[in-house]
C-alpha positions in Angstrom: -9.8 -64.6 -30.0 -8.2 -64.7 -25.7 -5.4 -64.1 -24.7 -3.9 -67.2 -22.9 -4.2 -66.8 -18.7 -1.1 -66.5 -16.9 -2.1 -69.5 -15.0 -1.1 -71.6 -18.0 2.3 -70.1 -18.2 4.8 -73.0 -16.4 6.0 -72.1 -13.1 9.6 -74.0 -14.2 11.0 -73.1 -17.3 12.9 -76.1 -18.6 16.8 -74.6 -19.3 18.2 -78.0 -20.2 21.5 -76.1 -21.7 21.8 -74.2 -18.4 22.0 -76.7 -15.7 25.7 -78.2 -16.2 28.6 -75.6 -16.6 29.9 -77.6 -19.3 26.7 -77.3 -21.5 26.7 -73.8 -20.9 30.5 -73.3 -22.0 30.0 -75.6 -25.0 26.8 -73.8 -26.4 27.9 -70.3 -25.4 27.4 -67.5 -28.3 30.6 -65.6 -27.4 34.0 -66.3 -26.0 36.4 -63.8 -24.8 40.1 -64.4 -24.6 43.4 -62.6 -24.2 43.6 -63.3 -28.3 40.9 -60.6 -28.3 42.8 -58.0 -26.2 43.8 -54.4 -27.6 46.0 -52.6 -24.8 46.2 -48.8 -25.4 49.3 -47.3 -24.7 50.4 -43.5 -24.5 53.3 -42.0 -26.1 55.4 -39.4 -25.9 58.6 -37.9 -26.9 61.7 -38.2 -24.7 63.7 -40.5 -23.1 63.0 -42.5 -19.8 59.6 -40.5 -19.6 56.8 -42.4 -17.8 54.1 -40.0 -16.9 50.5 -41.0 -15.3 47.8 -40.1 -16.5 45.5 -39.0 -13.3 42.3 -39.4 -15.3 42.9 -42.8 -15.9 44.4 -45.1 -13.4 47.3 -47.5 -13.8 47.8 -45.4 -17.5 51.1 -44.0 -18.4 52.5 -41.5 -21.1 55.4 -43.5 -22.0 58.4 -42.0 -24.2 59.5 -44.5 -26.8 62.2 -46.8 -24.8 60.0 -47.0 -21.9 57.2 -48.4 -24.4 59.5 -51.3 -25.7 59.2 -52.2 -21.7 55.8 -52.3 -21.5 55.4 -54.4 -24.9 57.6 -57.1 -23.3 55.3 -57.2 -20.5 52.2 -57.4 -22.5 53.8 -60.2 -25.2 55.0 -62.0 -22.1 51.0 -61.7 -21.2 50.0 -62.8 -24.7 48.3 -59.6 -25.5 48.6 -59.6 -29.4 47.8 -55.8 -30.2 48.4 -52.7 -29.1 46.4 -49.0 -30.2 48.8 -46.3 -29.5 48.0 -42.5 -28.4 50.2 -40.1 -29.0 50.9 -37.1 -27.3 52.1 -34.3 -30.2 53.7 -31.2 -28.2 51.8 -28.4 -29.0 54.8 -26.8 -31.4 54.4 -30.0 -33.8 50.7 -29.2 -33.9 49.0 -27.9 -37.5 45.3 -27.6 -39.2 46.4 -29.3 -41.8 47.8 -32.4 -39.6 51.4 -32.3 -41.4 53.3 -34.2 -38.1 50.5 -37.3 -38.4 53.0 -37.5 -42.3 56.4 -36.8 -40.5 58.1 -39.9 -41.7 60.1 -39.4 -38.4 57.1 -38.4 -36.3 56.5 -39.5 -32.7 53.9 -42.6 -33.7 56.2 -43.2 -36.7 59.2 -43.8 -34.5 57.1 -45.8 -31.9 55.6 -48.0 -34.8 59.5 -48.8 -36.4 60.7 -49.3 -32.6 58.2 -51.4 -32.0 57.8 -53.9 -34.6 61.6 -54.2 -35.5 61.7 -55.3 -31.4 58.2 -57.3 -31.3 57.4 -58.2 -34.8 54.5 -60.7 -33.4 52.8 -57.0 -31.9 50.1 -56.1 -33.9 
């Protein structure tokens, strides 16, 4: 048994679906949109408290009422979701994670504020 020569390889590979820009959009595998957006936002306790974050550019600790601003922005955008951070002072801090249960805990709070303003917000 041989091994076919590289000579008989083509020199042009045929990419019919490649040649138009409206084949390749129409037979694409994946499409990213703004439906598939997650925006991470930062909070913190406090009022009017908008913080940044120097390892990450353009990223802001936010306390709660300064978070419903943002939101607007981003529905206004069409961002659908949002992940929040929060940052727990070091007081409210336990092994056994009893703040993350705080009915009125900082992400608690944020999540109420949040979809009583935005209720589209996931």
């Amino acid at each position: 048994m041989s091994l076919p020569s590289l000579a008989q390889f083509p020199t042009l590979r045929m990419r019919r679906m490649r040649r138009d820009d409206f084949s390749r959009r129409l037979m694409r595998e994946n499409r990213l949109s703004v439906d598939d957006l997650i925006y991470p936002l930062f909070v913190m306790e406090g009022k009017k408290q908008r913080v940044a974050i120097t390892s990450m550019p353009d990223q802001f600790r936010l306390s709660i009422d300064e978070l419903l601003l943002e939101a607007a922005e981003l529905v206004k955008l069409g961002i659908p979701a949002v992940a929040l951070f929060p940052v727990v002072p070091a007081e409210k801090k336990s092994l056994d994670a009893r703040e993350a249960y705080n009915p009125e805990g900082l992400v608690q709070r944020a999540v109420r504020t949040l979809k009583a303003e935005f209720p589209e917000l996931g």
